[in-house]
Structures are given as structure tokens and as C-alpha cells.
N, C-alpha and C positions, 0 to 999 in steps of 0.2 A: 504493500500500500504506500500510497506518494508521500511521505512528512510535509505536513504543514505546519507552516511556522507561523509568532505572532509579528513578523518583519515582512514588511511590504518588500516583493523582491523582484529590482531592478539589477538590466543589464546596461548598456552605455557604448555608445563606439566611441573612438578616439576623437573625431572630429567634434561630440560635445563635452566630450570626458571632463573640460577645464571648466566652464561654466554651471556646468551640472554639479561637479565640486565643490565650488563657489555658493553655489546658490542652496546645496542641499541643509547646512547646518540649517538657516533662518525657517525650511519649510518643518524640518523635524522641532526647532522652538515652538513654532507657529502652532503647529499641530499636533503633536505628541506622538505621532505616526513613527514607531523606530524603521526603518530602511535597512537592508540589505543588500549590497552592490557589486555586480561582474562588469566585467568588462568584456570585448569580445570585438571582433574586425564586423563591419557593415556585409562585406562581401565577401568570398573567396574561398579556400577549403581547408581544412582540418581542423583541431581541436579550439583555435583561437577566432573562429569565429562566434556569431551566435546563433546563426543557425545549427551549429555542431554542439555547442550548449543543449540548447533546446531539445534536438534532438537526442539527446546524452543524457536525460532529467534534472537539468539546473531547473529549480524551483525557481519559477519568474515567473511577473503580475505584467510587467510594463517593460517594453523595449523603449531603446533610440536608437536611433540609426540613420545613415541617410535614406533616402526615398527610394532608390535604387533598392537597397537589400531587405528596407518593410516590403515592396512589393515581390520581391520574392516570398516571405516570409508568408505573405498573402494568398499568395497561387499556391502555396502548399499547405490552405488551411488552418494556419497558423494564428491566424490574428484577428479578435473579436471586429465582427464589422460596426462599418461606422465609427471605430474609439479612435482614427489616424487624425493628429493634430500636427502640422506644423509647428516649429518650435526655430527655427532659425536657418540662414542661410551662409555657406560658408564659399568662398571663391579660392580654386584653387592657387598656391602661389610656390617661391622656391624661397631655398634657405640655404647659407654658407656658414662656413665654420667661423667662430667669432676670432675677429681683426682680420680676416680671410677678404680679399677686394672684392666687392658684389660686378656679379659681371652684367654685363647687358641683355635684358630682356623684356624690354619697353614694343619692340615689333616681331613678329614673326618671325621674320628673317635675321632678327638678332636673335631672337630665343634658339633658333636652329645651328644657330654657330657657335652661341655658350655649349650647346647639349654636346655638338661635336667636338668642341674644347677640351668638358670637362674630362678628366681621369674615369671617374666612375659617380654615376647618377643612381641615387638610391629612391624608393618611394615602397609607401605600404602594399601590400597585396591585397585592399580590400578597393572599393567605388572606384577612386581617385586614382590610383598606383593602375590598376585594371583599364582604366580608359586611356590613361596617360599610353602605354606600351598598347595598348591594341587598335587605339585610332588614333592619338594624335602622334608616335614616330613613324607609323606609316602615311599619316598625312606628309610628313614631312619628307616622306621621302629616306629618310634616314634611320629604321628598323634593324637593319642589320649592322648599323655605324655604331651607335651609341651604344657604351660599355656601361650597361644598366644592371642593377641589381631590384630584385622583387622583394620585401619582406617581410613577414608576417604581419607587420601593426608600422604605424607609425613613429610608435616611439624606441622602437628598432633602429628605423630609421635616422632617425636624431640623434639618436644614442650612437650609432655608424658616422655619422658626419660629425659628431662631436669629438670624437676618439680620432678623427684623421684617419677613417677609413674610404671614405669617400667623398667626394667635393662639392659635392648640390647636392639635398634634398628635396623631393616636390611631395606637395599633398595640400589639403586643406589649412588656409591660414589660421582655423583654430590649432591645429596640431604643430605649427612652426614657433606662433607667437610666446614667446615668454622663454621655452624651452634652453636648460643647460648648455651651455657653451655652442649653441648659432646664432645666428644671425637673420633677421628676415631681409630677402634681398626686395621681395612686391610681389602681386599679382604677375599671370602668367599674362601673356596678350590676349585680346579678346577673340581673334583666331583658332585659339586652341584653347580655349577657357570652358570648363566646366564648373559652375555654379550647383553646388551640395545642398538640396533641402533638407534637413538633419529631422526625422520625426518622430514623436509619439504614439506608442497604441500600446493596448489592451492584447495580451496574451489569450491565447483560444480557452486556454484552461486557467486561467487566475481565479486563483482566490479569495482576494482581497482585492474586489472590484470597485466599491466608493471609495476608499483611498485611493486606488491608481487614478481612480478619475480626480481626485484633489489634487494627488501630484501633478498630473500632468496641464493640470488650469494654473497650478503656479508657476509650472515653468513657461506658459506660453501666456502668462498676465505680463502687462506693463512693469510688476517689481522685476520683472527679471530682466529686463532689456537691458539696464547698464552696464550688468555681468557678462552677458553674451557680447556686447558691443567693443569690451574690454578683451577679448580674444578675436576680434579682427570680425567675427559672425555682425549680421545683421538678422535682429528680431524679425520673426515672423508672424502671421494671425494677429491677433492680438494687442501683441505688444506693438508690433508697425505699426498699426494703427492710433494705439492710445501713448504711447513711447514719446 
């Protein structure tokens, strides 16, 4: 039989992980709701996603993730209909190792000549990292050029380019901003730009259904905007609006 807990239990991708953090202390004040928190990649395969969670019996009320991988989540059944909220928007961008010279990626055809420059290009294996390698180097033409590496999470990623293991990282500007030893160099051009709706829903099987639904009104209310704003995201629903 499944354990149920008295912890509302959420999972998180990396692209909200930092505001979701931020924000979680004030709504457990607020509320008294205790929380219980995974983390897990939006998209991709094995153990560090959160489809392979779920699938695997992580006890979970409420995902996030970006849109991309709830709608998986969706087509397999997964996710209470109607409960999907928007909750923010993240653009992807690149990041160097800190005092490292940001190199140019204002056009296209500079973003294409950094990528060819660099030593070795890292990015997560979930949404972001997945798009990047499978539409936008062969947009460019340069698929087979760029000495790129795939890696589980993001913060792989950063953790790699901060060790001087490799030279650029890309992914979503929440997952650059702030981060131990990089540097944010900007958004990617609008060419090759994917824009991450990061969102809320209600698991097929929660059990603790009016909490997920409190949680997920806090984080897509107007208190939460300043926090997500602060990681480079922009509010979505709600908070756009009233923000």
C-alpha cells in the first residue's frame, strides 16, 4: 500500500528550483502546510527526471516543470485535469566561468561563432539542453562542429563550467543567475531562442488536493513575482497581471 504522508509533496525542475526556494519558507509560515520537496529534470531519461520519479513511487501532490515535460506528463495520464497553472516564464540564455571574457552572442551569426569557438558547450538534458542540440545546432548548421556535452540537470552543468570543465553553459536564465563561480553572459538571440513556461499541476493521484491547490495560487499570486523576477523569470497568470 502507497505511504501517505502529513507533507504536501512536491517535485521542482531546475528552471524554478531558485524561486520556488525563495518563496517556499513564507507559504509554509502562511499556512502551516509542512512541504516535502524533489527535484527532478522537466524532460529526458533516467532516474533524475520526474517522470522516472513518478513513475518509481515518489509520493507527489504537485509538479513544476516547464510546459514541454507537464505535457508529457499529461499524455500519459498523469496529471489531474484542469489543475495546469502557469507560474513563470524563463528565456533561455548562456553563462561563462566567472572573470572568464563573455563572448558575443547579441546575433545569430555571433552566437554561431562563440559555439564554434568554444572548447566544450555544456547544457542540461532536460527542455532546454534537448532543443538546444536537436534544433537549434542543426539550425545552424553546425551539429557535428560543436564539442557539446549533454547533462543530467542543470546544475551539473554549472557545477562543469565552474570547475573549468567547460566554457559556456546554456539553459534557462533561472538556472545561470546567481549560480557559484559563473557568470551570466545574456539571453541567447531571438533566432534561436526558446522561451520556458515553467508550470503547475495537480498529480493524477495526490492526496492532498486543497493544499496543492493553495500552493500553487501562491506561487502564481502577485506575492510571488518579485522572487521569480529576481532569477531572471518573468511572472506568469496572475502575477503579470497584478505584479
Amino acid at each position: 500500500m502507497e505511504r501517505v504522508t502529513d507533507r504536501l509533496g512536491v517535485i521542482v525542475s531546475g528552471g524554478f528550483w531558485e524561486p520556488y526556494q525563495a518563496l517556499l519558507p513564507e507559504f509554509v509560515r502562511d499556512t502551516g502546510i509542512a512541504v516535502e520537496t524533489l527535484s527532478g529534470a522537466s524532460q529526458g531519461t533516467g532516474p533524475k527526471t520526474i517522470g522516472w520519479q513518478l513513475e518509481h513511487g515518489a509520493r507527489i501532490d504537485v509538479v513544476i516543470l516547464s510546459r514541454e515535460g507537464l505535457d508529457e506528463l499529461a499524455a500519459g495520464g498523469r496529471i489531474r485535469q484542469g489543475s495546469d497553472t502557469p507560474l513563470a516564464r524563463a528565456a533561455l540564455a548562456a553563462a561563462v566561468r566567472l572573470g572568464a571574457p563573455k563572448p558575443d552572442i547579441h546575433t545569430r551569426d555571433a552566437f554561431r561563432q562563440t559555439l564554434l569557438d568554444a572548447g566544450t558547450v555544456v547544457m542540461p538534458g532536460s527542455t532546454s539542453g534537448l532543443f538546444v542540440r536537436d534544433a537549434v545546432f542543426p539550425q545552424l548548421g553546425i551539429a557535428d562542429r560543436v564539442r557539446a556535452k549533454v547533462l543530467p540537470r542543470g546544475t551539473d552543468s554549472t557545477a562543469a563550467l565552474a570547475a573549468g570543465e567547460a566554457d559556456l553553459a546554456l539553459g534557462p536564465v533561472s538556472e545561470l543567475v546567481g549560480q557559484p563561480g559563473i557568470e551570466l553572459v545574456g539571453p541567447l538571440p531571438d533566432a534561436v531562442q526558446l522561451v520556458q513556461v515553467f508550470t503547475a499541476a495537480i498529480v493524477d493521484t495526490a492526496h492532498r488536493i486543497a493544499e496543492a491547490r493553495r500552493l500553487i495560487a501562491f506561487l502564481a499570486s502577485p506575492r510571488a513575482a518579485a522572487a521569480i523576477r529576481r532569477f531572471g523569470m518573468e511572472p506568469a497568470g496572475a502575477s503579470a497581471k497584478s505584479a
